[in-house]
N, C-alpha and C positions, 0 to 999 in steps of 0.2 A: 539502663534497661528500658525494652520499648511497649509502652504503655497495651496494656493487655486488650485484646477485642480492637483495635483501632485502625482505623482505615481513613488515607486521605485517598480522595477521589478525582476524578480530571470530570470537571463538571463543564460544559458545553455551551448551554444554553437550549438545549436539543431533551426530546422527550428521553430517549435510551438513556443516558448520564442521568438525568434525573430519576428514575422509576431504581436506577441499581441506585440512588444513593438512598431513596428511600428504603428498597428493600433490605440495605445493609442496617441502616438505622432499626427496622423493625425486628431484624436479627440480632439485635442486641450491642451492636457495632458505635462504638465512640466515632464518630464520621466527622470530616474535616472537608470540605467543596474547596476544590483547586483551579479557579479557570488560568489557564498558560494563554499570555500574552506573548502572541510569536512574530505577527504582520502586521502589514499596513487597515488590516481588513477585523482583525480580532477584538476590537472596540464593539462591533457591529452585534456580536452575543451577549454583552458584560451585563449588561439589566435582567436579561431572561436568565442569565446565569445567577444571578444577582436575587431576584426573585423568588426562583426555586429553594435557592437554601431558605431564605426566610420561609418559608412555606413550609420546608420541612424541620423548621429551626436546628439548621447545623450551622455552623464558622463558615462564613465566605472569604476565601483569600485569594489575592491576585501573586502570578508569579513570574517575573521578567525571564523570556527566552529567547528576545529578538537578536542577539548575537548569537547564541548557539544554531539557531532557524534560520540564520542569515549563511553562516558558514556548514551546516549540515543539511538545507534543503534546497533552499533557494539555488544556491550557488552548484546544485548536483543538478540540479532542474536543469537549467539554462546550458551550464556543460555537457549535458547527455545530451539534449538535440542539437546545439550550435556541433557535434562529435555525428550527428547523422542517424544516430539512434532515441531509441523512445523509453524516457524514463516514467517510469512510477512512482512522485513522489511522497506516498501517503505509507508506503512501504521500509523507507528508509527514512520517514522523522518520526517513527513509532520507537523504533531503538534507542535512536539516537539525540531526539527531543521530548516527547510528550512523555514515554513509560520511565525516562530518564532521570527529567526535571520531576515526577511525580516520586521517584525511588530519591534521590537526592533530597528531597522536599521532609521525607520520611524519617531518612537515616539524622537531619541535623536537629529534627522536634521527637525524636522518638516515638513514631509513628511505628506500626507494627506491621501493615500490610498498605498495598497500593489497588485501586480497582479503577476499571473503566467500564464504559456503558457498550461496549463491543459482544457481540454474538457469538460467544464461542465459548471452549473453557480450557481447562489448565490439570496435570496430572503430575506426579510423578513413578518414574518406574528407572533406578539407579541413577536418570537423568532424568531433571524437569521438562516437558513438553506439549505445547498446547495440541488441544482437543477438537474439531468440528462440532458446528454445530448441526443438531438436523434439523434445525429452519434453512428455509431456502435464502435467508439474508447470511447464512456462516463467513465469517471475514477471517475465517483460521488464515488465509491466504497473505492478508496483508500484516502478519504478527510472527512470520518464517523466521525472524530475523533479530526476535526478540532474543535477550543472555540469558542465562542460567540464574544468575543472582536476579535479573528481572522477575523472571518465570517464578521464583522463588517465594515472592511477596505478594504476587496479582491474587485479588480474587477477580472473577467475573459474573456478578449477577444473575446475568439474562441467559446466561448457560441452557439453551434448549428453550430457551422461552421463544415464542411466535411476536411475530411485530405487534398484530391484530392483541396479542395479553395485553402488552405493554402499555399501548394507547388506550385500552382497557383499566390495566391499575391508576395510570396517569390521570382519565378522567374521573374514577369514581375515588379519588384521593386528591381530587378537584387540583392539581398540580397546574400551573399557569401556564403548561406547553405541552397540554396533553393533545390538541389538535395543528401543531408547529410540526410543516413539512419537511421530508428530510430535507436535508443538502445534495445537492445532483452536481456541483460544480467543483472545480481545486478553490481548496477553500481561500487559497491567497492570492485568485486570481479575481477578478469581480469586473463587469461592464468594459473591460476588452478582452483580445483574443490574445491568446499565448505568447505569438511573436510580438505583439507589439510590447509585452511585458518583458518578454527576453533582451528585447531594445532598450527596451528605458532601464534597466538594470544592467546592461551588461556594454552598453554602446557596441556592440556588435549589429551588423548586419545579415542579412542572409540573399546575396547579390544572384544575378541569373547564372545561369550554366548554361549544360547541354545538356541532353537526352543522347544517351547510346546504347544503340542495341547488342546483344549479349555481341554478336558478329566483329562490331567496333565502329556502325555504318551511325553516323550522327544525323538523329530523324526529328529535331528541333532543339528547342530553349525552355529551361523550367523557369518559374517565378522565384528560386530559393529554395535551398534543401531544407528549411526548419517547415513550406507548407507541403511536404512528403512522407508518407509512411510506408512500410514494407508491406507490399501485397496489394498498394492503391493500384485502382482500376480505372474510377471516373476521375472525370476533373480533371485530364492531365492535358489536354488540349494540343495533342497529337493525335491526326487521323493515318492510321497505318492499314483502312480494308477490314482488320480484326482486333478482337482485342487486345489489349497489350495491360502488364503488371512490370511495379516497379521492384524492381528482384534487387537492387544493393543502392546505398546513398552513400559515396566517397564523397567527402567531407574533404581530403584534402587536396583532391583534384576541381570538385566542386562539382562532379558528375554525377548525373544519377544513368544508374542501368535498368535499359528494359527489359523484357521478357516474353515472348508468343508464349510459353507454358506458362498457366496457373502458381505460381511461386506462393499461394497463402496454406498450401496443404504439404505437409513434410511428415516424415517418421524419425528424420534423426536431427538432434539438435546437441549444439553444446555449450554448454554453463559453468564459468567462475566466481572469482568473489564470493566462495561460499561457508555456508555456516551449517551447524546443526544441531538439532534437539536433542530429540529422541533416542539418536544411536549416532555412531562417526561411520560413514559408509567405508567399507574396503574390500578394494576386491570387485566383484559383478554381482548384482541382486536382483533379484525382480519388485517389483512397487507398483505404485499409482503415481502420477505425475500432471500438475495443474499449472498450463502455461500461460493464465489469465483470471482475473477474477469470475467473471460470470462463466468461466468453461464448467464443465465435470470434468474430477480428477479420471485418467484415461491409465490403465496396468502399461507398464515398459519394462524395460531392463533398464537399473541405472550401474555405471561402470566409473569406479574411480580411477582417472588417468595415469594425474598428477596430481602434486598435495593442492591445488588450487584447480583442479577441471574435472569436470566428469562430461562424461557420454548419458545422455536420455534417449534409447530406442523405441518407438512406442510400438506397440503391437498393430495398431492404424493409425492411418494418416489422419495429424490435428491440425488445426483451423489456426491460420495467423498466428505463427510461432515469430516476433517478433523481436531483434535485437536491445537491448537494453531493460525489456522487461524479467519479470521472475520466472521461473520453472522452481516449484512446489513441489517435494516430495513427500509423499505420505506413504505410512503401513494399514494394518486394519487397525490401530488405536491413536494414532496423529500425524503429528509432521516430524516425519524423522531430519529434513535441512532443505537445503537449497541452494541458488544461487543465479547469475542474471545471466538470461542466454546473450552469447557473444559469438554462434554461429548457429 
C-alpha cells in the first residue's frame, strides 16, 4: 500500500522544482527530492539540488538514468539529425526518462504520487490528460507524450502560477535558488555546438554535398547536412540574384534542395509516431494544433489516415512546420495527442 499524501519529486536544482516541492510539503505532502543523474553535465546541479531540500528539510536522493538517457535521448538526438531532420529532445526524455525513473522510483518505495516543477496541469475526464497553462511559460507542449499510468500519479504545483510568484515564494521562503537563471540551453549539451557533440558520440560525420535546386540545376556545395534546417535562408553561402530556402535535406543522397518559394509557411502537414491523451482521434475533427514550442496553438482539421498518420490542415498558413519535430493537438480542455511531422 502506497504511503498516504506522498510525493517524490524531480528536483533540479532550478527555482520551479523547488517552490513545488515546497509548496507540496506546505500542503501537507510527505515529499521525497529526486535529482536524475542522466549526462555528462548532471553533476553541475547536484549542490543547489542538494541544498534546496535541506532548506526545505525533505530526503535528498540521487537516481542513476545514464543508460536509459543514453539509449532513449541521446542516441534519438544524434539519429534524427545525422537522418536530415530536427529533433526535440526534451520532448521524448519526459516519457521515457525523467516522468519514468520518477513513477519507477515511486512504485518500488511506495510512494503515492510523482510531481515536477513544470507549468502546466493534469485532469481527468474517462482519460487522463494534461492541461495548459495560462502563463505564458505553459510547457503542455513538451508533456504530449506523457502515459496514462504517468498522467495518473503527476501532480503539478505551479498549475497557473506566473514565473514572477514563484521567484516571489522562493525568495521570501529565503530558498537558495530564488534568483538562479533559468536554463536556455539542451541541457546535455554545454560549451560546444551540437555537431560537434554528435561527433564525439557518434563517430559520424557530416561531409559536404550539393545544393540543388528544386529544377535539379546544382548551384554549389553545403558544409554538411547536420549545419541545415528546413526553411534556412541566411548562411547558405550561395548567391542566386534572390533569395533562396532550404525546402528538403536528403540524408541519403547527402543533398540538400533549394527553393525560390518561401518553404517556412505551409497549411498541410503530416504526422506519425503518435500518441494520445484526451481522446483517440477517428475519423476528421476540427482542433487547435501547436507546431513548436513558442508558437500559439493555431484551429485545423486533424484527419486520421492510418492507425500511425494523420493529416493537420490549418485554417492559415504556419511558421516553420518542421520535420522531426512535434505537432500538438489540443481541444478547448487539453491535449487530446500528437505526433512528429514527417511531411
Amino acid at each position: 500500500m502506497a504511503l498516504a499524501k506522498s510525493v517524490v519529486i524531480g528536483i533540479s536544482g532550478g527555482v520551479d522544482s523547488a517552490v513545488s516541492a515546497l509548496l507540496l510539503k506546505q500542503a501537507g505532502y510527505d515529499v521525497f527530492g529526486a535529482y536524475i543523474m542522466m549526462h555528462e553535465h548532471s553533476a553541475d546541479g547536484i549542490e543547489d539540488a542538494r541544498a534546496v531540500c535541506n532548506k526545505i528539510d525533505i530526503p535528498f536522493l540521487t537516481v542513476d538514468a545514464y543508460d536509459i538517457f543514453k539509449e532513449n535521448v541521446e542516441k534519438y538526438f544524434c539519429d534524427t539529425y545525422l537522418s536530415g531532420r530536427t529533433p526535440n529532445p526534451c520532448i521524448f526524455c519526459n516519457p521515457t526518462v525523467k516522468f519514468q525513473i520518477l513513477l519507477d522510483f515511486a512504485q518500488k518505495n511506495n510512494i503515492e504520487n510523482i510531481a515536477t516543477g513544470h507549468y502546466t496541469g493534469v485532469a481527468f475526464d474517462e482519460r487522463w490528460y494534461i492541461i495548459p497553462s495560462n502563463d505564458k511559460k505553459d510547457q503542455s507542449y513538451f508533456l504530449y507524450r506523457l502515459t496514462q499510468q504517468q498522467l495518473s500519479k503527476l501532480i503539478f504545483p505551479l498549475f497557473n502560477k506566473s514565473k514572477d510568484e514563484v521567484r516571489l515564494i522562493a525568495k521570501e521562503n529565503e530558498l537558495p535558488v530564488f534568483n538562479k537563471k533559468d536554463s536556455q540551453e539542451i541541457c546535455f549539451i554545454k560549451n560546444e555546438h551540437y555537431t560537434d557533440y554528435i561527433f564525439r558520440k557518434t563517430g559520424a560525420s557530416s561531409p559536404s554535398g550539393s545544393f540543388i535546386l528544386t529544377s535539379g540545376e546544382k548551384v554549389g556545395t553545403h558544409k554538411g547536412i547536420l549545419n541545415y534546417t528546413i526553411g534556412q535562408r541566411k548562411n547558405l553561402g550561395v548567391a542566386l540574384g534572390k533569395p533562396v530556402f532550404v525546402k528538403e535535406i536528403d540524408a541519403q543522397s547527402n543533398n540538400i534542395i533549394l527553393s525560390f518559394e518561401d518553404v517556412t509557411n505551409c497549411k498541410e502537414i503530416y504526422a506519425n509516431n503518435l500518441v494520445f491523451q484526451r481522446k483517440i482521434i477517428q475519423g476528421k475533427e476540427k482542433y487547435r494544433a501547436k507546431i513548436r514550442f513558442s508558437a500559439i496553438s493555431e484551429p485545423c482539421t486533424v484527419e486520421r489516415l492510418e492507425d500511425d498518420l494523420i493529416k493537420i490542415v490549418f485554417d492559415n498558413s504556419v511558421r516553420a512546420a518542421t520535420k522531426g519535430q512535434s505537432a500538438v493537438i489540443y481541444d478547448n480542455f487539453g491535449i487530446v495527442g500528437g505526433g512528429i511531422i514527417c511531411n
